[in-house]
C-alpha positions in Angstrom: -8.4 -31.3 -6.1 -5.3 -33.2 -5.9 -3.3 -32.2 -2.6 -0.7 -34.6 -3.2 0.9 -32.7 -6.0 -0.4 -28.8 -5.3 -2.2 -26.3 -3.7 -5.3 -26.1 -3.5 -5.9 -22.0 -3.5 -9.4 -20.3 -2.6 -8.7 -16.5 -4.1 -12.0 -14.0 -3.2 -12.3 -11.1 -5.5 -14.0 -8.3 -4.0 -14.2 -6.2 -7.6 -14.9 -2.5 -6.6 -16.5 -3.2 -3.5 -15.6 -1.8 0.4 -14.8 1.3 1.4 -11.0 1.0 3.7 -13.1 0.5 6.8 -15.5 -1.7 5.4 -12.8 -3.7 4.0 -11.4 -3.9 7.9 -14.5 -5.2 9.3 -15.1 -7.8 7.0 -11.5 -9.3 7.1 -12.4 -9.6 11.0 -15.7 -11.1 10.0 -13.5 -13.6 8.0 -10.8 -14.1 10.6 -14.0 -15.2 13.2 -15.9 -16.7 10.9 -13.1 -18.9 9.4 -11.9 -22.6 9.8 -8.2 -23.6 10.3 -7.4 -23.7 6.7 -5.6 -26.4 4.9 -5.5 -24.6 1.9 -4.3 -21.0 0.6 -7.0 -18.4 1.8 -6.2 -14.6 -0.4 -8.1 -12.3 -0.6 -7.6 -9.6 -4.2 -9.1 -6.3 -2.5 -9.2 -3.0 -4.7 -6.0 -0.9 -4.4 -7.4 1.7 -1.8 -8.3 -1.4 0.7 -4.7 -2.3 0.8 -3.2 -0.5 3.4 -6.5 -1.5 5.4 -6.2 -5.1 4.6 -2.7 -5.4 5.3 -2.8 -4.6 8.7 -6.2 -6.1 9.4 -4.8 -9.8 8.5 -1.6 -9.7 10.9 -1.5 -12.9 12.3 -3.9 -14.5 10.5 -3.7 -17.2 7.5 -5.2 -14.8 4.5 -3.1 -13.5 2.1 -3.0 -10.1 0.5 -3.9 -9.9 -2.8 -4.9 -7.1 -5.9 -6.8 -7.0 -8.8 -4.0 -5.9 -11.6 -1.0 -4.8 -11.9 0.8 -2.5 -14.7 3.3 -3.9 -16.7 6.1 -1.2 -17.3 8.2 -0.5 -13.9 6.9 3.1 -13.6 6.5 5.8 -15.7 3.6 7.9 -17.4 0.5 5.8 -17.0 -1.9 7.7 -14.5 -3.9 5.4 -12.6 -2.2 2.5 -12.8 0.0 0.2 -10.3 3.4 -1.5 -10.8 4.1 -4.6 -9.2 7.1 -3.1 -7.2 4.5 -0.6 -5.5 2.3 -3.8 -4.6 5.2 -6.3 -3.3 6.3 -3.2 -0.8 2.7 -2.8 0.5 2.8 -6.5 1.3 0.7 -7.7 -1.5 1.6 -11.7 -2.6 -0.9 -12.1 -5.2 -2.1 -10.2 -8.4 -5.4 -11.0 -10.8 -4.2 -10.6 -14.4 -6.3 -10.3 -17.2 -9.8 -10.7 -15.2 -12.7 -11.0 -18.2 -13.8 -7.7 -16.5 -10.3 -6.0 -17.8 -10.6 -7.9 -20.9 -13.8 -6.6 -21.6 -14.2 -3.1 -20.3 -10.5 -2.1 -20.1 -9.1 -3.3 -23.4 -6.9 -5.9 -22.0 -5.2 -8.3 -24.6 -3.7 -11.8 -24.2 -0.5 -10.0 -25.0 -1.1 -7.4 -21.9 -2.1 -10.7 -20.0 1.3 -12.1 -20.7 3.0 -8.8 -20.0 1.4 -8.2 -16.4 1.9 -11.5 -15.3 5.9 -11.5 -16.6 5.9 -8.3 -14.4 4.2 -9.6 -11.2 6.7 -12.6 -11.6 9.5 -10.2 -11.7 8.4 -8.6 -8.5 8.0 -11.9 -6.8 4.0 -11.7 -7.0 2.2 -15.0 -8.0 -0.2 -13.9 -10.8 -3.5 -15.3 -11.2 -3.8 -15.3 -14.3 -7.5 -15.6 -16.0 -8.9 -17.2 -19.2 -12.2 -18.2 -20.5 -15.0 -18.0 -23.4 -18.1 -16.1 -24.2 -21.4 -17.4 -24.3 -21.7 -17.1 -27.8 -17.6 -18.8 -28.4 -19.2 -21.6 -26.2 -22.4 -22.2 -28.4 -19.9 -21.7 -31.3 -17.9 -24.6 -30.2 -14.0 -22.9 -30.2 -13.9 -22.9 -26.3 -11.1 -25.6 -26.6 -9.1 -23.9 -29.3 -9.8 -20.1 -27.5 -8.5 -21.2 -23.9 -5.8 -23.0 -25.4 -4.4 -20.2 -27.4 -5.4 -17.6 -24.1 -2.9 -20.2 -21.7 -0.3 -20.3 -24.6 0.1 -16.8 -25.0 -0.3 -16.1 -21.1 2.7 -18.0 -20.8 4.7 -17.0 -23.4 8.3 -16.1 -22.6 8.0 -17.5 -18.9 10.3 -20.3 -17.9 9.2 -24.0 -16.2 10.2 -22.9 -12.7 8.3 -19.3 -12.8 5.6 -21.3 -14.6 4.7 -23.8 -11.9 4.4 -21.3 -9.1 1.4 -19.0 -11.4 -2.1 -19.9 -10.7 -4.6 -20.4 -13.8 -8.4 -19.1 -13.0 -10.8 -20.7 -15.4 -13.6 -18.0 -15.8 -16.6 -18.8 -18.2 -17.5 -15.6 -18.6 -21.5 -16.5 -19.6 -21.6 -17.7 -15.6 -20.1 -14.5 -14.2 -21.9 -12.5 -11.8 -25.5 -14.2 -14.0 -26.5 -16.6 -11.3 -25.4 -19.5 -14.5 -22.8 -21.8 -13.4 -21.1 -24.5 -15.1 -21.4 -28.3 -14.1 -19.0 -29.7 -12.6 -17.8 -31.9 -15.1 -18.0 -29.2 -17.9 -15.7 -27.0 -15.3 -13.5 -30.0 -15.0 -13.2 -30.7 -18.8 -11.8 -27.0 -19.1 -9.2 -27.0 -16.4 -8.0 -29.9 -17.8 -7.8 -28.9 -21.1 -5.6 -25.9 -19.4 -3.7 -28.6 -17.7 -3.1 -30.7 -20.8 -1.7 -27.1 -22.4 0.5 -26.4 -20.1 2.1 -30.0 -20.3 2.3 -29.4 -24.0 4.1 -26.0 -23.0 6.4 -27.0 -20.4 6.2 -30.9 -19.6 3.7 -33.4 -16.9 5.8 -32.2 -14.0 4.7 -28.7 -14.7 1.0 -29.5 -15.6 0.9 -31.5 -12.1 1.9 -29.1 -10.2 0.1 -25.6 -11.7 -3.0 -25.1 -9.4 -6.2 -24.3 -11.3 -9.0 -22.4 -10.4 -12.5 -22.3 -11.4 -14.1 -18.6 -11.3 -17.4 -18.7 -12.5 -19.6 -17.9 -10.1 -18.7 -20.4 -7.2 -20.7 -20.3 -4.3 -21.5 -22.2 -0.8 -24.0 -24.3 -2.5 -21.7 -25.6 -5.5 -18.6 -25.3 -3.7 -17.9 -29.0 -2.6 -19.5 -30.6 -5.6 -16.6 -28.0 -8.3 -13.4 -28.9 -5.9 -14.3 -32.7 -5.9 -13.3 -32.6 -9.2 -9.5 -34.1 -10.3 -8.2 -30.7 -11.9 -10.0 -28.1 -10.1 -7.4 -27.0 -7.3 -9.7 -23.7 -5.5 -12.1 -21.0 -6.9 -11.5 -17.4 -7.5 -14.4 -16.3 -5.8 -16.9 -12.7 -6.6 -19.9 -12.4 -4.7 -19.5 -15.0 -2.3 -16.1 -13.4 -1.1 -18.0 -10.5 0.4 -20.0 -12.6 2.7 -17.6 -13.8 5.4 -20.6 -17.1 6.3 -20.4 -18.1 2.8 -16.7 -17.7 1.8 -15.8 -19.8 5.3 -17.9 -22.2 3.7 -16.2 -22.3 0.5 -12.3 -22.8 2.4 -13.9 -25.6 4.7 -14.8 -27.4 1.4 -11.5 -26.8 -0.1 -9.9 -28.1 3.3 -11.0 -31.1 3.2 
């Protein structure tokens, strides 16, 4: 992390987990749990949990946030969200393009860049998601496949929209498998990401993007993966459920 020119962000993403009063208890589980934060605590809740989680962190430092957002304004598409309904139920924050939507929901780089032009119209900082396959990895076209994700991601979105996004590095083979990237190979990537976004904007813009790492952050790894230079927070699964270990987590990134 590099305080001195962003924000260092520690995002948990509960996935389709908690029930609205499960959801409840564990924010106040969080809120006792919790250090004074010098970072950005949110927490990305299924859309049923946000009424719950809205008025469970009043007062507190978390911040609301959800797991994807539509990209037309409204209209016929049953089941999903637009990022007007979000911003009025007090939602700040909106995953786009998680590898779990990529993969089971037929998400594409250009829906990516779609939902997150939307959430950015609505005044919603997208977190927007990229990363390679085990098998793209062992192939070697990680570089040339996260580049091309970030380019497209951004497509269409100016410098001063651009700087306030947040970029979650997910290697998908250390999702939710217990694998997790070294720090220095988790470092490499988010600064290729970095180095992209310079290329697409200019250094101002690159300095001041926060990147995340997502795959599979934990209590154990946590202080060793924000030491790095161009790792600025984790999106955060599993750990995010467990109030002990995601305290754990924001003390490192608080540092």
């Amino acid at each position: 992390m590099n305080k001195d020119l962003r924000r260092a962000i520690i995002a948990g993403n509960w996935k389709m987990n908690k029930t609205p009063s499960e959801a409840a208890k564990l924010i106040e589980e969080l809120k006792a749990a919790m250090p004074e934060p010098d970072c950005e605590v949110v927490v990305c809740v299924p859309a049923i949990d946000i009424p719950a989680v809205a008025e469970a962190i009043k007062g507190s430092d978390i911040r609301l946030g959800a797991q994807n957002v539509h990209f037309e304004a409204s209209g016929a598409f049953t089941g999903e969200i637009s990022a007007s309904m979000l911003a009025e139920m007090g939602v700040e924050y909106v995953i786009v393009g998680h590898s779990e939507r990529r993969q089971y929901f037929g998400e594409t780089n250009e829906t990516v860049n779609l939902r997150a032009k939307a959430a950015i119209n609505a005044g919603l900082t997208p977190i927007i998601c990229v990363g390679e396959t085990l098998e793209q990895r062992e192939q070697g076209i990680t570089d040339d496949l996260v580049s091309m994700q970030t380019k497209i991601a951004f497509n269409g979105i100016e410098k001063e929209d651009a700087i306030n996004c947040v970029i979650a590095y997910e290697p998908v083979w250390a999702i939710g498998t217990g694998k997790t990237a070294t720090a220095e190979q988790a470092n490499e990537v988010c600064q290729l990401i970095r180095d992209t976004i310079g290329v697409l904007y200019d250094d101002e813009t690159a300095d001041g993007i926060s990147i995340q790492y997502g795959g599979s952050m934990n209590a154990k790894n946590c202080a060793e993966l924000l030491a790095m230079e161009d790792i600025d927070g984790g999106l955060i699964g599993g750990a995010s459920l467990k109030a002990p270990d995601f305290s754990v987590i924001i003390e490192a990134a608080s540092k």
